[in-house]
PyMOL commands that place a pseudoatom at each C-alpha (Angstrom):
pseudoatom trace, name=CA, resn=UNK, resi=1, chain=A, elem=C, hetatm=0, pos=[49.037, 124.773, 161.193]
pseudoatom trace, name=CA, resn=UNK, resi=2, chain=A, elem=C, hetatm=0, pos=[49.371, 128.478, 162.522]
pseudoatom trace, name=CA, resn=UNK, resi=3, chain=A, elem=C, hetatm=0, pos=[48.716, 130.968, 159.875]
pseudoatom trace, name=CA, resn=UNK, resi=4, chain=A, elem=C, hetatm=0, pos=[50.192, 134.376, 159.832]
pseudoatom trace, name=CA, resn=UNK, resi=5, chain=A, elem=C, hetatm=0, pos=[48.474, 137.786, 160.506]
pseudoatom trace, name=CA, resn=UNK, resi=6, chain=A, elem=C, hetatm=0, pos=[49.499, 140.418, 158.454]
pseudoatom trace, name=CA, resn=UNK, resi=7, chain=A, elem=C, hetatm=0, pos=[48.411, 143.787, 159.262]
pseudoatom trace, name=CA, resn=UNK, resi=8, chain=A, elem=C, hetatm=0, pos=[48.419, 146.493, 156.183]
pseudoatom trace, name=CA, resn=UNK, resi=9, chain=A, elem=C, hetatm=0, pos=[49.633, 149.514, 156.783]
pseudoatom trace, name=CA, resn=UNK, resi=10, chain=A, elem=C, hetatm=0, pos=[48.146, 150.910, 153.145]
pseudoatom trace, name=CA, resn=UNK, resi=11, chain=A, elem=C, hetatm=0, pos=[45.607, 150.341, 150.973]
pseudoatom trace, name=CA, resn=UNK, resi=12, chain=A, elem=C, hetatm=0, pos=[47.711, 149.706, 147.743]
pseudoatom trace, name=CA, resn=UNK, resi=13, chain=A, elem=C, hetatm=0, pos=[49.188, 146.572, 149.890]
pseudoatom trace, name=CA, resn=UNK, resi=14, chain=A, elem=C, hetatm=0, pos=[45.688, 145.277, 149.846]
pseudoatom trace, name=CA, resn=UNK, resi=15, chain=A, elem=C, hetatm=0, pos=[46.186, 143.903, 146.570]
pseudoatom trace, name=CA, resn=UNK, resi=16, chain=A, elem=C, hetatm=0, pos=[49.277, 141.895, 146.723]
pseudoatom trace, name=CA, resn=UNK, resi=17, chain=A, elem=C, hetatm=0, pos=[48.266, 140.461, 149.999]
pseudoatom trace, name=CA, resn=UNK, resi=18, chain=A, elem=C, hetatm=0, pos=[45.175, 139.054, 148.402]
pseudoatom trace, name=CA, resn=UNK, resi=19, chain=A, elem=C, hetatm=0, pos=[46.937, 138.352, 145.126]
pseudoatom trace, name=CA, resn=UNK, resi=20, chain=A, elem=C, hetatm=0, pos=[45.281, 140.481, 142.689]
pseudoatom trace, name=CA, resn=UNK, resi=21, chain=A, elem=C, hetatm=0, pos=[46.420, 142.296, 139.532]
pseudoatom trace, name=CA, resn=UNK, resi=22, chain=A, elem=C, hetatm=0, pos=[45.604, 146.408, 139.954]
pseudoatom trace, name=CA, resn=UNK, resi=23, chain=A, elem=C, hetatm=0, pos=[44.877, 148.159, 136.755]
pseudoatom trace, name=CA, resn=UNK, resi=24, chain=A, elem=C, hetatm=0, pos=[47.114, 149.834, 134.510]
pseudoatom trace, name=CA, resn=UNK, resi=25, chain=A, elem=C, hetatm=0, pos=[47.939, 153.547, 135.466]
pseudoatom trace, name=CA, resn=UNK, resi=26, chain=A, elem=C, hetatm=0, pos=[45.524, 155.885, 133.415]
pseudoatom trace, name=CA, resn=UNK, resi=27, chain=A, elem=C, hetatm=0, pos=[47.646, 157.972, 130.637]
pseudoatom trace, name=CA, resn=UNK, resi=28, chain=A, elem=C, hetatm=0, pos=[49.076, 160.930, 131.111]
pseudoatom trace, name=CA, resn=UNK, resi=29, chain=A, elem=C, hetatm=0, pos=[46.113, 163.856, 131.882]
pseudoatom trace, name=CA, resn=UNK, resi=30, chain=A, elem=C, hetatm=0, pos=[48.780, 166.759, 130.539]
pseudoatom trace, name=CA, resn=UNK, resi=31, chain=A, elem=C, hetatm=0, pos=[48.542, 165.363, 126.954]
pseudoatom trace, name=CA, resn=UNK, resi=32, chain=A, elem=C, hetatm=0, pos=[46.498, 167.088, 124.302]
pseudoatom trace, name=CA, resn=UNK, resi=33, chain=A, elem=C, hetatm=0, pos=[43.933, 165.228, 122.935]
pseudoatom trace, name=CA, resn=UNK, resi=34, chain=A, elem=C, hetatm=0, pos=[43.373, 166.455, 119.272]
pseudoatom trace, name=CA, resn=UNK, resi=35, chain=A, elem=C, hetatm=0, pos=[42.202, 164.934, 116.219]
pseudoatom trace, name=CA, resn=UNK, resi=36, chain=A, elem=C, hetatm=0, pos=[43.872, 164.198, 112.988]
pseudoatom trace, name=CA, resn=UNK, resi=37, chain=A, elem=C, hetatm=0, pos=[43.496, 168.095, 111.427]
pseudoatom trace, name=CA, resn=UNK, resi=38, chain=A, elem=C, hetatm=0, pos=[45.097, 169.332, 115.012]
pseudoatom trace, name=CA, resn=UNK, resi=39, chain=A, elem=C, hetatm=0, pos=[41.947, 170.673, 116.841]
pseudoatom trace, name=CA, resn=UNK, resi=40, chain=A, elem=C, hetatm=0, pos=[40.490, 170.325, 120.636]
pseudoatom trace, name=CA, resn=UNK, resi=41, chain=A, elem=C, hetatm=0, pos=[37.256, 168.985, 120.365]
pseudoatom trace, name=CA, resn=UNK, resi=42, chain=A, elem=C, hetatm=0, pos=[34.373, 170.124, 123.083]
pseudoatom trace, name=CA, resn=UNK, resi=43, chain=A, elem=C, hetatm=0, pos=[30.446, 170.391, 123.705]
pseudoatom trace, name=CA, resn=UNK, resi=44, chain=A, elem=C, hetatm=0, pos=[29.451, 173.316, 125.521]
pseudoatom trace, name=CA, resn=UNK, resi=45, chain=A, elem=C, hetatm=0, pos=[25.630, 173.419, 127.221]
pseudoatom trace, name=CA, resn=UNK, resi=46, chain=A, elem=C, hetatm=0, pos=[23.728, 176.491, 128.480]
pseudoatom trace, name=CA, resn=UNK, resi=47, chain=A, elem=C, hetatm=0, pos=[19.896, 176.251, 128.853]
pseudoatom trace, name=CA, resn=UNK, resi=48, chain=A, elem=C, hetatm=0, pos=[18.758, 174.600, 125.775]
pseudoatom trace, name=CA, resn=UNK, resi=49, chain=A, elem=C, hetatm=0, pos=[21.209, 175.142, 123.595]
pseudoatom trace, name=CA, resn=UNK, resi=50, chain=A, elem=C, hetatm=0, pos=[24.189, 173.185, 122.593]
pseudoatom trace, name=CA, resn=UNK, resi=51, chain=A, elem=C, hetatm=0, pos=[27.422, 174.264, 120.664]
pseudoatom trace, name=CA, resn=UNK, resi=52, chain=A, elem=C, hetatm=0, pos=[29.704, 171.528, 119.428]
pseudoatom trace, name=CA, resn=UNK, resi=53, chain=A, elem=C, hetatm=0, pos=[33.267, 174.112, 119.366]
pseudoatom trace, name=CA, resn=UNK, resi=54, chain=A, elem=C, hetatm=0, pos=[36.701, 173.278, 117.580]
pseudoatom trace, name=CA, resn=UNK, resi=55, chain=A, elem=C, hetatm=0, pos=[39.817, 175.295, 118.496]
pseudoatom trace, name=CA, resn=UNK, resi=56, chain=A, elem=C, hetatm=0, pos=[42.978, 175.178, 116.706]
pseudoatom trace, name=CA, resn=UNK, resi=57, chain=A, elem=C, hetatm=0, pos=[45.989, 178.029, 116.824]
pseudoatom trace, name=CA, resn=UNK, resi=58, chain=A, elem=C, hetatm=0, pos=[45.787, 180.705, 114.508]
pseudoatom trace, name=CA, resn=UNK, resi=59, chain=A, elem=C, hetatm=0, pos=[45.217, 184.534, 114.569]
pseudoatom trace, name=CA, resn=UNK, resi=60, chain=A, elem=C, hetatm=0, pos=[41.176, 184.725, 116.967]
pseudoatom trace, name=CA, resn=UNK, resi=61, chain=A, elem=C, hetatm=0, pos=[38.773, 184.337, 114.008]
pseudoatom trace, name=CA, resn=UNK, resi=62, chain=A, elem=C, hetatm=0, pos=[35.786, 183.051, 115.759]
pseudoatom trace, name=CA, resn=UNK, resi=63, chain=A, elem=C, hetatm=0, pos=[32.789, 181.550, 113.044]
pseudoatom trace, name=CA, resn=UNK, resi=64, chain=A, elem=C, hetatm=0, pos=[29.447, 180.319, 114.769]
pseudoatom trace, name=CA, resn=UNK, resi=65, chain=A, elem=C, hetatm=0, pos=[27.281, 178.345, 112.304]
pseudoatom trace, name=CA, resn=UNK, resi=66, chain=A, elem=C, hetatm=0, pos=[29.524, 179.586, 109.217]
pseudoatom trace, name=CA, resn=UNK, resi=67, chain=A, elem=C, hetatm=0, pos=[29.085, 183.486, 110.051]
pseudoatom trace, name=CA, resn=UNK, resi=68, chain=A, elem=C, hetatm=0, pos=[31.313, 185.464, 111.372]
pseudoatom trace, name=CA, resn=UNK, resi=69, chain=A, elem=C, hetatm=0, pos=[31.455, 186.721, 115.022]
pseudoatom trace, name=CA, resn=UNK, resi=70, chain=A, elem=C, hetatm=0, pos=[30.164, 189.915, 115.089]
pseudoatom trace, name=CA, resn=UNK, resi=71, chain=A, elem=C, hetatm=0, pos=[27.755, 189.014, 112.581]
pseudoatom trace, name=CA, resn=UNK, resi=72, chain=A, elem=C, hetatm=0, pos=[25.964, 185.801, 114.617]
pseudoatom trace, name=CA, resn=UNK, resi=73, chain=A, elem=C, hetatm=0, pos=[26.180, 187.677, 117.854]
pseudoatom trace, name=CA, resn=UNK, resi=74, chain=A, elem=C, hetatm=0, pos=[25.429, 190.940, 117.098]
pseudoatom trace, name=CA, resn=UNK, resi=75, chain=A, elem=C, hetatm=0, pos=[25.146, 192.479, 120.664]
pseudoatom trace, name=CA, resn=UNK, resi=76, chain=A, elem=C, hetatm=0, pos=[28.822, 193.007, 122.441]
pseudoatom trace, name=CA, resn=UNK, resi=77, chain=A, elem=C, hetatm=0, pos=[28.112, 191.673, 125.561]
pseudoatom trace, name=CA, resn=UNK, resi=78, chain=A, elem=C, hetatm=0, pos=[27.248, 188.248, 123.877]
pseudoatom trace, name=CA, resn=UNK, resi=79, chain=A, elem=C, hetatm=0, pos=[30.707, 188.282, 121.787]
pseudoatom trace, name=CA, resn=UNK, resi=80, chain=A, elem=C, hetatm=0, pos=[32.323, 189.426, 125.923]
pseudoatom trace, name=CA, resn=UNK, resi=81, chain=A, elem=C, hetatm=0, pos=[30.778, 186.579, 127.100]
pseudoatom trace, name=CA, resn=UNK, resi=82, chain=A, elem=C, hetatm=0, pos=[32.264, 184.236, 123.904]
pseudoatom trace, name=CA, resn=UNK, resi=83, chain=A, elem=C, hetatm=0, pos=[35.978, 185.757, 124.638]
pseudoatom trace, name=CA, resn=UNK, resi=84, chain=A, elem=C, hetatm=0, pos=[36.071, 185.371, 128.617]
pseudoatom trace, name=CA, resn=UNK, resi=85, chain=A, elem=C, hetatm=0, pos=[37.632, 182.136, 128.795]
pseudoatom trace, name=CA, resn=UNK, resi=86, chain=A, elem=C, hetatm=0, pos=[40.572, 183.358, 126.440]
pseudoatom trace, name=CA, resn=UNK, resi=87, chain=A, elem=C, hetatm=0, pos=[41.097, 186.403, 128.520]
pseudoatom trace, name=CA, resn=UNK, resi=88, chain=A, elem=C, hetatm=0, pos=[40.966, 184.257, 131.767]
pseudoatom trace, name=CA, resn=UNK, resi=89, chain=A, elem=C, hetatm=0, pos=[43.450, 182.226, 130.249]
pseudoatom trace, name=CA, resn=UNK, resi=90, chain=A, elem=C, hetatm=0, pos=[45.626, 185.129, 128.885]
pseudoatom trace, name=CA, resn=UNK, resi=91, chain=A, elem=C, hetatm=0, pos=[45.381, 183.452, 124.919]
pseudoatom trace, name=CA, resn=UNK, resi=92, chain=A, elem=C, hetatm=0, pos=[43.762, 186.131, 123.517]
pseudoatom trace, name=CA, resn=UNK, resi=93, chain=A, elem=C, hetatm=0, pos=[44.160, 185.747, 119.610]
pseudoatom trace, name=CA, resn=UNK, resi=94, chain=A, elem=C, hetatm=0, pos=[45.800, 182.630, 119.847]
pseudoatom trace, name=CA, resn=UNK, resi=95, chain=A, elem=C, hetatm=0, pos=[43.157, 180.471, 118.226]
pseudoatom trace, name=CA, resn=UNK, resi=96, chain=A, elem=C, hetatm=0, pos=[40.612, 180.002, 115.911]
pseudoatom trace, name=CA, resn=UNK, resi=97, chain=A, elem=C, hetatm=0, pos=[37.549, 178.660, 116.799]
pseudoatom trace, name=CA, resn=UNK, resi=98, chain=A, elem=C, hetatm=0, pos=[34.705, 177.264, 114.650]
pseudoatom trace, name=CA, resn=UNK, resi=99, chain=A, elem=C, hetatm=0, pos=[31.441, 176.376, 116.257]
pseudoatom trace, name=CA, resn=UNK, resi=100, chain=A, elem=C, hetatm=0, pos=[27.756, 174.976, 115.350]
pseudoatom trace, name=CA, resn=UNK, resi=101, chain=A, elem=C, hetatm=0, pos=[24.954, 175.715, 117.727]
pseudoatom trace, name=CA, resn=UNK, resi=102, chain=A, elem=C, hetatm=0, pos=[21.513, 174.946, 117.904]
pseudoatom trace, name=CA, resn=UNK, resi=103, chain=A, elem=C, hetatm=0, pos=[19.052, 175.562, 120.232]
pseudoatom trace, name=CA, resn=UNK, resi=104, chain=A, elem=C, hetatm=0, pos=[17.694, 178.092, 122.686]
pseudoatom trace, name=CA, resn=UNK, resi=105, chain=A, elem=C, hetatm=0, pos=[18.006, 182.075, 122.597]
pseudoatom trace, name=CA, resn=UNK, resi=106, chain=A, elem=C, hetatm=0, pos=[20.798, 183.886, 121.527]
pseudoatom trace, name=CA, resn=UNK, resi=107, chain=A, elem=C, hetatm=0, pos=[22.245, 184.375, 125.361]
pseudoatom trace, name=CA, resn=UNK, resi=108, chain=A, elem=C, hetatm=0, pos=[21.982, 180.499, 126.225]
pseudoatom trace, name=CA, resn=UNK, resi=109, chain=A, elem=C, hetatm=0, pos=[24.002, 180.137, 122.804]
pseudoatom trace, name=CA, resn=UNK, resi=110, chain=A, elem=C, hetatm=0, pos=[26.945, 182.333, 123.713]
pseudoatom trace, name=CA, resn=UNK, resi=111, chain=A, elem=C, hetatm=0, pos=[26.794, 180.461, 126.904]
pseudoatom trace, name=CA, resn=UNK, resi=112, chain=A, elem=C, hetatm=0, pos=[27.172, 177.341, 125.504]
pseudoatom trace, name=CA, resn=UNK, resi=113, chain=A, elem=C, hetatm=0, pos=[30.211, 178.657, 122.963]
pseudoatom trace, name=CA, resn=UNK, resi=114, chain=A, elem=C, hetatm=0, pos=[31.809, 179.783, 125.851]
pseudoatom trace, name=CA, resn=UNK, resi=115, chain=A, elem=C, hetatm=0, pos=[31.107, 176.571, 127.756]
pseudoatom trace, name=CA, resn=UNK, resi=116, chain=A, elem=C, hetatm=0, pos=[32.521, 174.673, 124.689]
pseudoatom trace, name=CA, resn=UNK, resi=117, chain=A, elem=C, hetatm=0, pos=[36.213, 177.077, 124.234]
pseudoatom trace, name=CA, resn=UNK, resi=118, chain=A, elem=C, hetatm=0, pos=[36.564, 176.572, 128.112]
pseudoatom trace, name=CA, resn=UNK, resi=119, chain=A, elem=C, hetatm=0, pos=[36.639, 172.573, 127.668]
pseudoatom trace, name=CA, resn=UNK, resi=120, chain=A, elem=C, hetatm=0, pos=[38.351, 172.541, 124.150]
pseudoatom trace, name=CA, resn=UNK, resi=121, chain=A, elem=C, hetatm=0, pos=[41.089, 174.518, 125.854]
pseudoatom trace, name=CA, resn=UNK, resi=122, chain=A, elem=C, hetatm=0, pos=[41.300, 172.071, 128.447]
pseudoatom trace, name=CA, resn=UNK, resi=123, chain=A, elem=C, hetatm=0, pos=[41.707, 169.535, 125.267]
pseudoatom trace, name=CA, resn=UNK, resi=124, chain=A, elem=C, hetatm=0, pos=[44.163, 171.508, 123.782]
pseudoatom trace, name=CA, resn=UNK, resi=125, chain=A, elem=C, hetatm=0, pos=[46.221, 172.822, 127.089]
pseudoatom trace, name=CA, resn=UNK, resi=126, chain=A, elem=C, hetatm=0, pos=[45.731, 170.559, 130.311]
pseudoatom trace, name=CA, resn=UNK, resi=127, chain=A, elem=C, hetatm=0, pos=[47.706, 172.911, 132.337]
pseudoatom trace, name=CA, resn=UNK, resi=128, chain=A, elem=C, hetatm=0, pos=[44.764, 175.471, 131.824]
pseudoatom trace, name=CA, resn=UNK, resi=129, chain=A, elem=C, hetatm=0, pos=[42.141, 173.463, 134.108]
pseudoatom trace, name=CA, resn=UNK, resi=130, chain=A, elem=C, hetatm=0, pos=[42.879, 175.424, 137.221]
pseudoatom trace, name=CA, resn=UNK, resi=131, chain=A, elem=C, hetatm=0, pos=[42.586, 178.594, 135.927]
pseudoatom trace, name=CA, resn=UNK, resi=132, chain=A, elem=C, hetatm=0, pos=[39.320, 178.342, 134.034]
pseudoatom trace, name=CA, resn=UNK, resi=133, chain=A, elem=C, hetatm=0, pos=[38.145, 176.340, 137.206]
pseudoatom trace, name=CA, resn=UNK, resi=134, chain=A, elem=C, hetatm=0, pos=[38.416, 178.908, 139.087]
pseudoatom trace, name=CA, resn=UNK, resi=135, chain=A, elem=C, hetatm=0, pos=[36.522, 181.650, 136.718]
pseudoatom trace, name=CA, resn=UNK, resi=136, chain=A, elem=C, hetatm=0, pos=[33.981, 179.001, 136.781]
pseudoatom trace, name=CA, resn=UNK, resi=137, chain=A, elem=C, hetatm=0, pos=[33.559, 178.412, 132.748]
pseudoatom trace, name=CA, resn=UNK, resi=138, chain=A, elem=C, hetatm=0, pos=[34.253, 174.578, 133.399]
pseudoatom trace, name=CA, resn=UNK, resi=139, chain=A, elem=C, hetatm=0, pos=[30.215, 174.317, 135.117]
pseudoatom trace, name=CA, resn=UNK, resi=140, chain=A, elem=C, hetatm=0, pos=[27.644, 173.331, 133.379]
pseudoatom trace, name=CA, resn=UNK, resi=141, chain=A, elem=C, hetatm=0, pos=[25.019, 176.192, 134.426]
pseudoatom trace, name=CA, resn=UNK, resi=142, chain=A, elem=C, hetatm=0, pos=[22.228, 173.812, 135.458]
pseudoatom trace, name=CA, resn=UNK, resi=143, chain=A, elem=C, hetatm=0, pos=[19.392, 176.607, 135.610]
pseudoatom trace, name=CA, resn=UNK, resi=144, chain=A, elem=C, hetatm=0, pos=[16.904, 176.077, 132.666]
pseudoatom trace, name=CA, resn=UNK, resi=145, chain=A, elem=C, hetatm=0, pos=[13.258, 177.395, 132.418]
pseudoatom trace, name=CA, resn=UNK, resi=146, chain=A, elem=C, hetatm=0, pos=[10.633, 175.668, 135.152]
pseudoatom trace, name=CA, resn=UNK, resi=147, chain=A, elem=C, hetatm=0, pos=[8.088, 173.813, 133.031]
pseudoatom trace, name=CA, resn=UNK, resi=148, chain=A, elem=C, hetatm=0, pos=[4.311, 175.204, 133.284]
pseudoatom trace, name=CA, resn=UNK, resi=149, chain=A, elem=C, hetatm=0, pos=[1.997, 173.220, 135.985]
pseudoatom trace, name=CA, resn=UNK, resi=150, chain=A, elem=C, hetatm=0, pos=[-1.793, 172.526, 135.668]
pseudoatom trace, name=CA, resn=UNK, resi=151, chain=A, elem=C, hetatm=0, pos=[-4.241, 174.752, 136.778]
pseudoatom trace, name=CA, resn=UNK, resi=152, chain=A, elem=C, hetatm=0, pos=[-1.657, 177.619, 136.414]
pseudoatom trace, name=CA, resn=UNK, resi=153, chain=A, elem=C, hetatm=0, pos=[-1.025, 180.647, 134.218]
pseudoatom trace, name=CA, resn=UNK, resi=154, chain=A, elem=C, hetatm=0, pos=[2.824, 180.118, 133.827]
pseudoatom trace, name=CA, resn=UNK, resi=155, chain=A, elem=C, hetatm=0, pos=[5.217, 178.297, 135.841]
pseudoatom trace, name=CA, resn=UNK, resi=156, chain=A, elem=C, hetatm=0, pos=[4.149, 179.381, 139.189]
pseudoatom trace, name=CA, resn=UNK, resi=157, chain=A, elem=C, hetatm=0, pos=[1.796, 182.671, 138.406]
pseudoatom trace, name=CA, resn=UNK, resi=158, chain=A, elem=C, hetatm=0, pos=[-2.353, 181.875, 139.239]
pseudoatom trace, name=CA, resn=UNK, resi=159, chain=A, elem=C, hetatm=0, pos=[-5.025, 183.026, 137.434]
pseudoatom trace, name=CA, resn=UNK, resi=160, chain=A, elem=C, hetatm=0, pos=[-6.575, 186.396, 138.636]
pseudoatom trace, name=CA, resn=UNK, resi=161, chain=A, elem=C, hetatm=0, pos=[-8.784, 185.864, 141.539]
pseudoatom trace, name=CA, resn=UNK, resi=162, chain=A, elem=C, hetatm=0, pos=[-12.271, 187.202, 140.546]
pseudoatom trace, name=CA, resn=UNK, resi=163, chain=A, elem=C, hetatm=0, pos=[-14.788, 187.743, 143.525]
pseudoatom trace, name=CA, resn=UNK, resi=164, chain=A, elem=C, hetatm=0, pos=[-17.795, 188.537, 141.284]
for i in range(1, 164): cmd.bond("trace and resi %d" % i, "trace and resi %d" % (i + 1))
show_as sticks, trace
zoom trace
């Protein structure tokens, strides 16, 4: 009995030489994926907070927890912050957005909104991913305050020495 020797010359051959079934082809990435009122669904995280963001087309109207804009984030470099992603993405106006947060400070909650647009636009427009990759809004910014050790005043601050 002499067997062959087959030699592969790519990886996808490996499975009909062996005989196995390869898995379906995932969908289509540059589909929307919306729900049954038409919105992009994201979560957005920034320190401790987290903002659960819906984006739909309509004229900008941005409500956080039921207020308004301008009323929830009162300072202007907070709503900046918020609108970045649809300036990056030159859809200024184009959507409404409605938003719950909780958690953290007022700047880790704009973070987190802004977090949340960046990856319901994704949702809503595939074709968007490279240009909010490159501003950066897709990563998660990982920094969050260093917890406070034993036998110190804060995180990493001593007590004041006292010679006497």
């Amino acid at each position: 009995m002499a067997e062959e020797s087959q030699s592969l010359s790519d990886l996808s051959e490996l499975g009909e030489a062996t005989g196995t079934v390869q898995a379906a082809e995932p969908e289509d990435s540059n589909e929307p994926k919306l729900d049954a009122q038409g919105r992009a669904y994201a979560t957005g995280k920034r320190k401790n907070a987290i903002a659960r963001v819906w984006i739909k087309p309509g004229s900008g109207r941005v409500s956080v927890n039921g207020r308004d804009l301008e009323q929830y984030f009162v300072r202007p470099v907070l709503r900046m912050i918020i609108d970045q992603p649809f300036q990056v993405a030159g859809r200024g106006n184009q959507y409404d957005v409605f938003s719950t947060v909780t958690g953290g400070g007022l700047s880790g909650q704009a973070g987190a909104v802004r977090h949340g647009i960046s990856r319901a636009l994704i949702r809503y427009e595939p074709k968007l991913r490279p240009v909010l990759k490159q501003g950066g809004f897709l990563t998660r910014d990982a920094r969050v305050v260093e917890r406070k050790k034993y036998g110190k005043r804060k995180a990493r601050r001593s007590f004041q020495f006292s010679k006497r």
